[in-house]
N, C-alpha and C positions, 0 to 999 in steps of 0.2 A: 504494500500500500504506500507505504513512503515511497519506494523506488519510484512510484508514478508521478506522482504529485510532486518529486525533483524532476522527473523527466518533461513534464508537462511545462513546470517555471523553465525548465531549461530551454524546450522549445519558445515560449514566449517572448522571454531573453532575446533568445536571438533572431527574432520577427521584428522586435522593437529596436534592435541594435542596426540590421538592415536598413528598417523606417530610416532610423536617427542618420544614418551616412548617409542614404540619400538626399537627404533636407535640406545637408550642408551646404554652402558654398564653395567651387571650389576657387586657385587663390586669383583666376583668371578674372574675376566677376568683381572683386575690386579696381582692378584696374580700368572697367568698363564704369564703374559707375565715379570715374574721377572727369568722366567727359560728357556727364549729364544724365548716369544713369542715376536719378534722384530716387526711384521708388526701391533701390534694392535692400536699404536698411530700414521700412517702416516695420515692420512684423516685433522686432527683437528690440527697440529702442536704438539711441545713437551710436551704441556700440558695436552692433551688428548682433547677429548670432552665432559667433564664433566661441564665445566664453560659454552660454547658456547649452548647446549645442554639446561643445567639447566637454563639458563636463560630466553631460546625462551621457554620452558616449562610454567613455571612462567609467561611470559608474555602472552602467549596465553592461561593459566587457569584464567588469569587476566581477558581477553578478555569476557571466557566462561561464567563466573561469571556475569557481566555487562550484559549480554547478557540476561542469566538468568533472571536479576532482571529486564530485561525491558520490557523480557515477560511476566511476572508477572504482571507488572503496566499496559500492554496492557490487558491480563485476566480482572485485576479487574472493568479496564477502561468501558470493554464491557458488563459485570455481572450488574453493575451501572446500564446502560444505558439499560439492560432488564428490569432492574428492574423502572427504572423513567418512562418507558414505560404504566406501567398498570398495570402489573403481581406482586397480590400482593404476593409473594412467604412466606413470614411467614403465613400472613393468613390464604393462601390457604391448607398450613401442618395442623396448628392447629384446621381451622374445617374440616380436614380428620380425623383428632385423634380421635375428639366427635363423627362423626357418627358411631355408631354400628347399623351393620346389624340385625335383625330380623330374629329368630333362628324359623325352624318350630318345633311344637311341637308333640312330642315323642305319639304314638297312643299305649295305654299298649293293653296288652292281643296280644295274639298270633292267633288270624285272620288276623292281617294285618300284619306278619310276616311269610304268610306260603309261599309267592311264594320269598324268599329269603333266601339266604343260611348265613347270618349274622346273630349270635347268638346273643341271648336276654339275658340282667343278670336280673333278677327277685326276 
């Protein structure tokens, strides 16, 4: 239940963190508005929205970050808990490594090579 409801802020997070950079200005739009573009800073006051902006950005990467890391700790949380389960999971890798299969063995001479169109190196 928790896991969701971080995963859920997390998603939000990062819908709203999206929103917020694309709000922004980028730093080309100053320079436009030094040649009459008057209406680029009504919205944020005279300062623009660069402070307002940059901070809810920051705080909401702040957010995403945290988020991240508690998904993480729920991951590992549950990986654990497969694992104290039973499932010897190194084990079961390393005696898949040792078994080799059992190769058949090559019949020479070209009798048992006539009803097939795969050539023989001899």
């Amino acid at each position: 239940m928790m896991e969701s409801i971080v995963l859920i802020v997390h998603v939000l997070l990062a819908a709203a963190i999206v929103a917020l950079v694309l709000l922004q200005q980028g730093k080309g739009a100053e320079a436009g508005a030094a040649f009459g573009g008057g209406a680029s800073q009504t919205v944020f006051g005279s300062q623009g929205s660069t402070s307002f902006l940059g901070r809810m950005t920051a705080v909401l990467a702040a957010g995403v970050f945290a988020t991240s890391f508690a998904l993480a700790v729920f991951a590992k949380q549950k990986a654990d808990s497969v694992n104290d389960a039973g499932i010897p999971a190194a084990e079961v890798i390393e005696s898949a490594a040792e078994v080799q299969p059992e190769l058949p063995a090559l019949e020479s001479g070209r009798a048992a090579q006539s009803d097939t169109d795969i050539p023989v190196a001899e």
